[in-house]
PDB file of the backbone (N, CA, C, O) and the ligand in Angstrom, with CONECT records:
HET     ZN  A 101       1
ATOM      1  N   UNK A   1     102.426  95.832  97.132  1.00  0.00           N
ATOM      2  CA  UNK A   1     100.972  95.929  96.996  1.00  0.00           C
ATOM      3  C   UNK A   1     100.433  94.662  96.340  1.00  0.00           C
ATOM      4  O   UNK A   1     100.814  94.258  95.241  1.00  0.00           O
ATOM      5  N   UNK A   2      99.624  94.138  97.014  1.00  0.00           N
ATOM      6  CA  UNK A   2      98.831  92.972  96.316  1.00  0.00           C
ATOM      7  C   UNK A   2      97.820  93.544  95.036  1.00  0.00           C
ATOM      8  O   UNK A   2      97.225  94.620  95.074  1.00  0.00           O
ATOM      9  N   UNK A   3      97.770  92.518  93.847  1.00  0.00           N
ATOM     10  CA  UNK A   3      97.252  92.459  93.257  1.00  0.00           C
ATOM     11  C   UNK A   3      95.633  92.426  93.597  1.00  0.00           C
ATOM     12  O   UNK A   3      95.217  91.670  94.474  1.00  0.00           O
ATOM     13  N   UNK A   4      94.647  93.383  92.773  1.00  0.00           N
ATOM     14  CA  UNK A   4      93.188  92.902  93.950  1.00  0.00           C
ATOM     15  C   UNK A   4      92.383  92.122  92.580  1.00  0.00           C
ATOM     16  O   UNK A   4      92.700  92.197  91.393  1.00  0.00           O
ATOM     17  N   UNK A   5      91.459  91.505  93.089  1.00  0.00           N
ATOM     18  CA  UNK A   5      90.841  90.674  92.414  1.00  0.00           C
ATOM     19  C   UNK A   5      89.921  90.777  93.420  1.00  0.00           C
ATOM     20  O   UNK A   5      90.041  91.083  94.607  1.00  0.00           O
ATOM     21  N   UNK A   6      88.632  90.357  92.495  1.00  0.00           N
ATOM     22  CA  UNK A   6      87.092  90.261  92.927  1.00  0.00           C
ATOM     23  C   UNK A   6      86.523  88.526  92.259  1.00  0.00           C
ATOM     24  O   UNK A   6      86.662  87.932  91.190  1.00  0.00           O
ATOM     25  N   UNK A   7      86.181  88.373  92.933  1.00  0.00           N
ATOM     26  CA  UNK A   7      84.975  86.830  92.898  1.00  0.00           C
ATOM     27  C   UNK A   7      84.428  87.893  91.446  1.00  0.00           C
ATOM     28  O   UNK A   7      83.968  89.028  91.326  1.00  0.00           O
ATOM     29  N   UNK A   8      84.893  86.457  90.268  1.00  0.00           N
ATOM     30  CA  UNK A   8      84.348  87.061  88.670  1.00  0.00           C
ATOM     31  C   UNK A   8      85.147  87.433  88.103  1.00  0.00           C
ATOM     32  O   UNK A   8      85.257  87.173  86.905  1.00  0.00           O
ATOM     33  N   UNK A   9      85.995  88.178  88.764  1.00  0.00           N
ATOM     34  CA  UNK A   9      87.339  88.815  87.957  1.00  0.00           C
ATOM     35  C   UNK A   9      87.795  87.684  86.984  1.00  0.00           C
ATOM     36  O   UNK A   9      87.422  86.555  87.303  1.00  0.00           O
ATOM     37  N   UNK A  10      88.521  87.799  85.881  1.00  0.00           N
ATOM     38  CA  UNK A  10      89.298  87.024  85.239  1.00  0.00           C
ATOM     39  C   UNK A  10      91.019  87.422  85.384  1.00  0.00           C
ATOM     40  O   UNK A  10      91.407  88.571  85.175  1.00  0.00           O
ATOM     41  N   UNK A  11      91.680  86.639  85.653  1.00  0.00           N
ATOM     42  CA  UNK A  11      93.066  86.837  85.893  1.00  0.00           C
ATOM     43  C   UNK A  11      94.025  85.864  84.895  1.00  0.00           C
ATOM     44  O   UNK A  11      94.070  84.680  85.228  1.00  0.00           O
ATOM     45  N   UNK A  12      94.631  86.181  83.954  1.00  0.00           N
ATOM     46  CA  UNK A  12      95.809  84.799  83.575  1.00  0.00           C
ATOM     47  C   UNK A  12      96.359  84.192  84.719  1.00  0.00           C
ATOM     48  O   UNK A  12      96.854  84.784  85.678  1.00  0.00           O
ATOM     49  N   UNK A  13      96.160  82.066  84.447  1.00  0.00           N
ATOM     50  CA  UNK A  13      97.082  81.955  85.448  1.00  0.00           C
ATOM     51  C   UNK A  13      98.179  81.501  85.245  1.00  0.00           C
ATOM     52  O   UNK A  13      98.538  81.077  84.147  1.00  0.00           O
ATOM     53  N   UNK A  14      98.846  81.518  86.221  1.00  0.00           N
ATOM     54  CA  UNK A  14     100.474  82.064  86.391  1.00  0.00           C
ATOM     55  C   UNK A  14     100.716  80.251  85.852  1.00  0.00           C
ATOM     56  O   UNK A  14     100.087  79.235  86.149  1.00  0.00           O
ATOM     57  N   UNK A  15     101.758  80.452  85.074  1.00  0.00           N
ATOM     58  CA  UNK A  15     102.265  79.036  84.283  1.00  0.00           C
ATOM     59  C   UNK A  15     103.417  78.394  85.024  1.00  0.00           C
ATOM     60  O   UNK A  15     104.428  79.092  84.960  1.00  0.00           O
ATOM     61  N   UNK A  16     103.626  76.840  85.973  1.00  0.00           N
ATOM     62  CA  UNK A  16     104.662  76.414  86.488  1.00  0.00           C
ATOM     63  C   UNK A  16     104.382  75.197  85.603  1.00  0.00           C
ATOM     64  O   UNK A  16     103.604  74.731  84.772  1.00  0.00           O
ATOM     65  N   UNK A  17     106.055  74.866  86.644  1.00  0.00           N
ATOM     66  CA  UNK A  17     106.680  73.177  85.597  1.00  0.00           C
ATOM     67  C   UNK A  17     105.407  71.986  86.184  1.00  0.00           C
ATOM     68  O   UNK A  17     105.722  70.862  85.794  1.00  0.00           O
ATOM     69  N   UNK A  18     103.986  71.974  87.065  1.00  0.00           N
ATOM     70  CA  UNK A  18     103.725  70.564  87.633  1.00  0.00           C
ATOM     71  C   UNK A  18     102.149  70.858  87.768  1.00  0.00           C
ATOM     72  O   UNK A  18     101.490  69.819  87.765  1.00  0.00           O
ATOM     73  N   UNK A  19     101.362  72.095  87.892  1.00  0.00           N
ATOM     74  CA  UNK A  19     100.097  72.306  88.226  1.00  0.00           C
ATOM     75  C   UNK A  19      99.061  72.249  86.819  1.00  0.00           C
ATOM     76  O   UNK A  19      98.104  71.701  86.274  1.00  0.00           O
ATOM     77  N   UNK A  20     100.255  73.439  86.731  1.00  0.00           N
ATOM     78  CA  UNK A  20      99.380  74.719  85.357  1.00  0.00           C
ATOM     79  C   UNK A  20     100.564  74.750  84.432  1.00  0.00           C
ATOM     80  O   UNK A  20     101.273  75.689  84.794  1.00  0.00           O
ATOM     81  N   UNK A  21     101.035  74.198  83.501  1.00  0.00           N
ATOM     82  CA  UNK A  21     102.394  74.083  82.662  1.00  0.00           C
ATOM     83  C   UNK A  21     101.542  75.130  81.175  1.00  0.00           C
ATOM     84  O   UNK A  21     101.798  75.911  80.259  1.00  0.00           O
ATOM     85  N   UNK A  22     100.955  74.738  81.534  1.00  0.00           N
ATOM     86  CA  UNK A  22     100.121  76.046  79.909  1.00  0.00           C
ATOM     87  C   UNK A  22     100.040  77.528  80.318  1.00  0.00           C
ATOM     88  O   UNK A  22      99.427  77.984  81.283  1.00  0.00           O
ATOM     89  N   UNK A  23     100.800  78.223  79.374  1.00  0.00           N
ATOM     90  CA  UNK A  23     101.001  79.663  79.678  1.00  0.00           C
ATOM     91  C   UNK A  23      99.549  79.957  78.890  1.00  0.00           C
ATOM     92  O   UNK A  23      98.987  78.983  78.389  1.00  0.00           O
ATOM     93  N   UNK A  24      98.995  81.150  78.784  1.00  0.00           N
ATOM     94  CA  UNK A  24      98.115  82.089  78.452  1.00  0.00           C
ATOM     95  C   UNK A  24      96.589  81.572  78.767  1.00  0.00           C
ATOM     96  O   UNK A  24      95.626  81.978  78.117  1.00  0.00           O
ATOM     97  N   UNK A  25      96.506  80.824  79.617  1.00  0.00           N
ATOM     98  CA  UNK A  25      95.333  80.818  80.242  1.00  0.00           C
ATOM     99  C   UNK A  25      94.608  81.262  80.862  1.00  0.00           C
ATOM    100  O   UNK A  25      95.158  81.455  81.946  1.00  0.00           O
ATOM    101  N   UNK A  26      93.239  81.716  80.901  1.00  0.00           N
ATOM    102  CA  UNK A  26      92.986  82.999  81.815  1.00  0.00           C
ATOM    103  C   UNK A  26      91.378  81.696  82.252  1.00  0.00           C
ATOM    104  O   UNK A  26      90.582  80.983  81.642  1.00  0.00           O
ATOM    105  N   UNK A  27      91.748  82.133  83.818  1.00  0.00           N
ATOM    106  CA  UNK A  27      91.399  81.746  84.824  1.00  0.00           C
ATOM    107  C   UNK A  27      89.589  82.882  85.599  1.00  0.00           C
ATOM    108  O   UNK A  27      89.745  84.088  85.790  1.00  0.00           O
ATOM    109  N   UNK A  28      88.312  82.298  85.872  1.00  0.00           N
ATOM    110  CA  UNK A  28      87.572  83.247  86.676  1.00  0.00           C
ATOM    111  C   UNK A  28      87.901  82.767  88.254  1.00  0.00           C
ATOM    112  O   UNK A  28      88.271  81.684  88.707  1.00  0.00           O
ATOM    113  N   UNK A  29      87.609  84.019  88.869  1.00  0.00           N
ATOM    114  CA  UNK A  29      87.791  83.712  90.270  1.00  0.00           C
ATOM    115  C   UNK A  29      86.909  83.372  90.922  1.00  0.00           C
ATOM    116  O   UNK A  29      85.823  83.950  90.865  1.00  0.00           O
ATOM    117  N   UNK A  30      87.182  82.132  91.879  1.00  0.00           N
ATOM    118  CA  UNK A  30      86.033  81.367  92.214  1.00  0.00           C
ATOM    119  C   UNK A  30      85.834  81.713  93.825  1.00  0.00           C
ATOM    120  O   UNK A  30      84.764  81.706  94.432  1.00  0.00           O
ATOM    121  N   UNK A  31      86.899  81.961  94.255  1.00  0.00           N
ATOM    122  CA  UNK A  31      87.559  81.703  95.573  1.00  0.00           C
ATOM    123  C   UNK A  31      88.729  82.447  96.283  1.00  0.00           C
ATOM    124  O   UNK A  31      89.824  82.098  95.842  1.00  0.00           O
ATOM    125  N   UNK A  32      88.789  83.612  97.510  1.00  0.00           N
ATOM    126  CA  UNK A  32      89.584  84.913  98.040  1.00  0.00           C
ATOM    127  C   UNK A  32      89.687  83.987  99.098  1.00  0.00           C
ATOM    128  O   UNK A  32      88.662  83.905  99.775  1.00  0.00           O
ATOM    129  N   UNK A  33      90.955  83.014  99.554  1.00  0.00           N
ATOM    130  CA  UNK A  33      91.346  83.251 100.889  1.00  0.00           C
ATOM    131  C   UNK A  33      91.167  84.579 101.910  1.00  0.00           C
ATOM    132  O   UNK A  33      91.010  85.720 101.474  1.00  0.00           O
ATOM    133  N   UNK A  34      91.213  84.263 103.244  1.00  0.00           N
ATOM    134  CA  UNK A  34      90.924  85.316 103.996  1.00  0.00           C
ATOM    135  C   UNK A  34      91.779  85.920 104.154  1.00  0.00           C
ATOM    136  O   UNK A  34      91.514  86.993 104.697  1.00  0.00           O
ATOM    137  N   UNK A  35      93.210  85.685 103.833  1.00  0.00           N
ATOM    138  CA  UNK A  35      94.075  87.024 103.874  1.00  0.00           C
ATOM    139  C   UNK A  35      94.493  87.570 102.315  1.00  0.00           C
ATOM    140  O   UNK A  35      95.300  88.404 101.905  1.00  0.00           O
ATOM    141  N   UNK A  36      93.754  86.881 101.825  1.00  0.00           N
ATOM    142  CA  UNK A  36      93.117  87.686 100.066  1.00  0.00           C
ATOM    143  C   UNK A  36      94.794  87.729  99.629  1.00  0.00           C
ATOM    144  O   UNK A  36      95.250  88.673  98.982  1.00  0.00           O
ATOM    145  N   UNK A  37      95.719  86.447 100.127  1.00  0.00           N
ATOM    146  CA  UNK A  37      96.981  86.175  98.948  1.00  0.00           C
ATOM    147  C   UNK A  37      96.688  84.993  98.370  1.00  0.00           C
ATOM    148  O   UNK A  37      97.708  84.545  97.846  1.00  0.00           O
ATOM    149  N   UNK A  38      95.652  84.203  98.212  1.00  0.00           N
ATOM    150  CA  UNK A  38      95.572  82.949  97.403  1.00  0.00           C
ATOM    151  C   UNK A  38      94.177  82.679  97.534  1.00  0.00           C
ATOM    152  O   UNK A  38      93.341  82.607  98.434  1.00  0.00           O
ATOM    153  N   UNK A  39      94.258  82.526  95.977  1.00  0.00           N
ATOM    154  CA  UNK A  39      92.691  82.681  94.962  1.00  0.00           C
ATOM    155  C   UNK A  39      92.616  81.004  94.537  1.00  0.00           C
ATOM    156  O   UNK A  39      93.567  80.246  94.344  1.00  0.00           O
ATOM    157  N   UNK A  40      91.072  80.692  94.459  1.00  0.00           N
ATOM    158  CA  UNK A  40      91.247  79.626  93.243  1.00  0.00           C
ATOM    159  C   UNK A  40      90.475  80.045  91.822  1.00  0.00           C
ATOM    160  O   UNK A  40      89.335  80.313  91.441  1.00  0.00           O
ATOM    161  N   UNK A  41      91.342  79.970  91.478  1.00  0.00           N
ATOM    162  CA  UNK A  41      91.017  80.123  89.651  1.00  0.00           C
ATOM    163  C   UNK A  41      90.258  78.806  88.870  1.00  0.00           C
ATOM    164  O   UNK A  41      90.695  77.665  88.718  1.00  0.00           O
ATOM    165  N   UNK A  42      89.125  79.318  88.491  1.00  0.00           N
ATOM    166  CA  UNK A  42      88.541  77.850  86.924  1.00  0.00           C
ATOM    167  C   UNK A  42      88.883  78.300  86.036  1.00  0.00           C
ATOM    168  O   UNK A  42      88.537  79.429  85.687  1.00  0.00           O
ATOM    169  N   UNK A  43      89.799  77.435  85.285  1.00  0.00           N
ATOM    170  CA  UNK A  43      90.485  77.702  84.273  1.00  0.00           C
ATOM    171  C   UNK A  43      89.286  77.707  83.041  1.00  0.00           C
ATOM    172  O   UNK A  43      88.296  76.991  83.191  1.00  0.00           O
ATOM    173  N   UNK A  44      89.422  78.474  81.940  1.00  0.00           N
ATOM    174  CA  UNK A  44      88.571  78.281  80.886  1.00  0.00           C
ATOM    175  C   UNK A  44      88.919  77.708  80.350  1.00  0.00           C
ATOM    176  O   UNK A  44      87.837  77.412  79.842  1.00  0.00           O
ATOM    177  N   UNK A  45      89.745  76.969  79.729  1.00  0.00           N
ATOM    178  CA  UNK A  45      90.127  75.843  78.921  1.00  0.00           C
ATOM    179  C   UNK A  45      89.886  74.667  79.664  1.00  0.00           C
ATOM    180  O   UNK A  45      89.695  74.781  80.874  1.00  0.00           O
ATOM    181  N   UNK A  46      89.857  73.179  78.950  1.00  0.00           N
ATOM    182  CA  UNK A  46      89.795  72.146  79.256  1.00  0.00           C
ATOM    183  C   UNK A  46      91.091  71.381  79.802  1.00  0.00           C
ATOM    184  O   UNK A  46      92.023  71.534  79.012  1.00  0.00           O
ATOM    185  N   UNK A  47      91.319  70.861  80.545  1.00  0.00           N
ATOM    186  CA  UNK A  47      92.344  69.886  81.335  1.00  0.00           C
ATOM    187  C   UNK A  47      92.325  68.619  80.910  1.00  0.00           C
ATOM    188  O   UNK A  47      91.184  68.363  81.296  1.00  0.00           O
ATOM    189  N   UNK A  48      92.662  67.705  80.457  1.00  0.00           N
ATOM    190  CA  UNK A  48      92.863  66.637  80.834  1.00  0.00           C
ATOM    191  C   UNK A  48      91.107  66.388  80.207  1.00  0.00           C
ATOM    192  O   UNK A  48      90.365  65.746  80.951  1.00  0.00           O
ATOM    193  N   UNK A  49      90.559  66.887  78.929  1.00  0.00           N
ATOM    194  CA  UNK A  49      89.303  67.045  78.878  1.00  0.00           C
ATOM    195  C   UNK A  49      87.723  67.157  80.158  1.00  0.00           C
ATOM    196  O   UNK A  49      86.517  66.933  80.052  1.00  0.00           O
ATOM    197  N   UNK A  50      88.509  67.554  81.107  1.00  0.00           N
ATOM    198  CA  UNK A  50      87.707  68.056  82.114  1.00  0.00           C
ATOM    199  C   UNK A  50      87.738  69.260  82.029  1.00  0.00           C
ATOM    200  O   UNK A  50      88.822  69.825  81.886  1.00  0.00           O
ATOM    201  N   UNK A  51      86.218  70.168  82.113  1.00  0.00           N
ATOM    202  CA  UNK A  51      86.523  71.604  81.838  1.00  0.00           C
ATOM    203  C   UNK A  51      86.568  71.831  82.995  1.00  0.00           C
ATOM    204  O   UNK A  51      86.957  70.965  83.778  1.00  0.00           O
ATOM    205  N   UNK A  52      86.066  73.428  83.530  1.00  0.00           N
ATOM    206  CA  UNK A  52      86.175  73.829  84.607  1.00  0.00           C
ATOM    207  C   UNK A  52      87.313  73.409  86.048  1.00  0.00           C
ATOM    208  O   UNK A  52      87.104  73.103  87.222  1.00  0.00           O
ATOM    209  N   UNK A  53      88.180  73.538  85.459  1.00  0.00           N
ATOM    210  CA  UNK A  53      89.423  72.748  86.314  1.00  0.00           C
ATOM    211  C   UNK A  53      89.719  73.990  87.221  1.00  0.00           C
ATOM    212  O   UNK A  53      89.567  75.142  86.813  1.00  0.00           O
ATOM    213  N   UNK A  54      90.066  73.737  88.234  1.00  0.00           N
ATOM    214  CA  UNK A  54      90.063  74.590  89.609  1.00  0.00           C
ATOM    215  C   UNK A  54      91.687  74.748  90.218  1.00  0.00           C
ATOM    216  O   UNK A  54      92.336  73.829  90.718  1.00  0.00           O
ATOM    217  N   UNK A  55      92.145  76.171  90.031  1.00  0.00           N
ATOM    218  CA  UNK A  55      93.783  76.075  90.674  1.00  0.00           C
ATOM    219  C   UNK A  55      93.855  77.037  91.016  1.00  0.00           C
ATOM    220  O   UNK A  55      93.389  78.048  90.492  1.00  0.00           O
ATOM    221  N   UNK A  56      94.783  76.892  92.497  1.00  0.00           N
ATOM    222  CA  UNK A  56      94.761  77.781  93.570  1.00  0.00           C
ATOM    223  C   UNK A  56      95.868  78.705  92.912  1.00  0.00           C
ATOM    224  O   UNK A  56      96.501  78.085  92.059  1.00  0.00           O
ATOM    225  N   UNK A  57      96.169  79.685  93.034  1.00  0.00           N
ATOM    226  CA  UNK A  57      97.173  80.840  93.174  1.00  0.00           C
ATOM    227  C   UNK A  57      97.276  81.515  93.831  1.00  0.00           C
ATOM    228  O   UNK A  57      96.420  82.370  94.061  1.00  0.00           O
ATOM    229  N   UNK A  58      98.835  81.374  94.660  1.00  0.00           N
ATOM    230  CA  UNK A  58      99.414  82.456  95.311  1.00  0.00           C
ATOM    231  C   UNK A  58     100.073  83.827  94.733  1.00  0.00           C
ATOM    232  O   UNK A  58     101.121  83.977  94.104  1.00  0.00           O
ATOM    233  N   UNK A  59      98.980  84.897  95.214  1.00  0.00           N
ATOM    234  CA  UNK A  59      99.211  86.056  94.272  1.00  0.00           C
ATOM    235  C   UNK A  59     100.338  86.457  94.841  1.00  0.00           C
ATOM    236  O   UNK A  59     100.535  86.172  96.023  1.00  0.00           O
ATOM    237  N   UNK A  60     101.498  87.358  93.935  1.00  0.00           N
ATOM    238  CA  UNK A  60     102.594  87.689  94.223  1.00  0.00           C
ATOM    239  C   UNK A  60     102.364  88.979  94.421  1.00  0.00           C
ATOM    240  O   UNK A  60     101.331  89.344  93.859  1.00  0.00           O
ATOM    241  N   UNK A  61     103.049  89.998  95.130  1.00  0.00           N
ATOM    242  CA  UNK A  61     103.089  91.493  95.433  1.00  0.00           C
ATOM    243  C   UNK A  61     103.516  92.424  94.248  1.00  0.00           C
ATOM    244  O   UNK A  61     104.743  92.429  94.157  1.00  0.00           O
ATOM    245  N   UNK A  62     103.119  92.938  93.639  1.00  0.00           N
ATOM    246  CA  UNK A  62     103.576  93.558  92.317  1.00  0.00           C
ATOM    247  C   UNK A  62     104.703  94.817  93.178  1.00  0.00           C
ATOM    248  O   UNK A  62     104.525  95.454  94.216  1.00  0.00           O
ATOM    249  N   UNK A  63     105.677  94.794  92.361  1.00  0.00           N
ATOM    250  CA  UNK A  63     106.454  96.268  92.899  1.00  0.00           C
ATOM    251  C   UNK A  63     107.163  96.286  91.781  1.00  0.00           C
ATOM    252  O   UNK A  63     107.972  97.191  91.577  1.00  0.00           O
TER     253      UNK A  63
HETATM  254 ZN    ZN A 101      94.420  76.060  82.037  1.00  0.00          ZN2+
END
């Protein structure tokens, strides 16, 4: 089952070694691909002192 999310929702995003290396960040949703498995998230924290920084996530199937 996919995770559901709505345009607004807030989601943590998911922390890797090269995109998003900062764990506990929570992300609003900006953006539902059309087969609603990959979102883009604006991160609420600042990047690189750029706020509103924009990263895609491929939602995983919870089971
Ligand atoms: Zn972040």
């Amino acid at each position: 089952m996919i995770v559901e999310i709505k345009i607004g929702d807030k989601m943590k995003i998911p922390a890797d070694e090269k995109i998003h290396p900062e764990r506990e960040h929570v992300g609003i949703c900006v953006w539902i691909g059309e087969d609603g498995t990959t979102v883009a998230l604006q991160c609420e924290r600042s990047h690189n002192s750029k706020n509103n920084t924009v990263f895609l996530v491929k939602l995983e199937s919870e089971k």
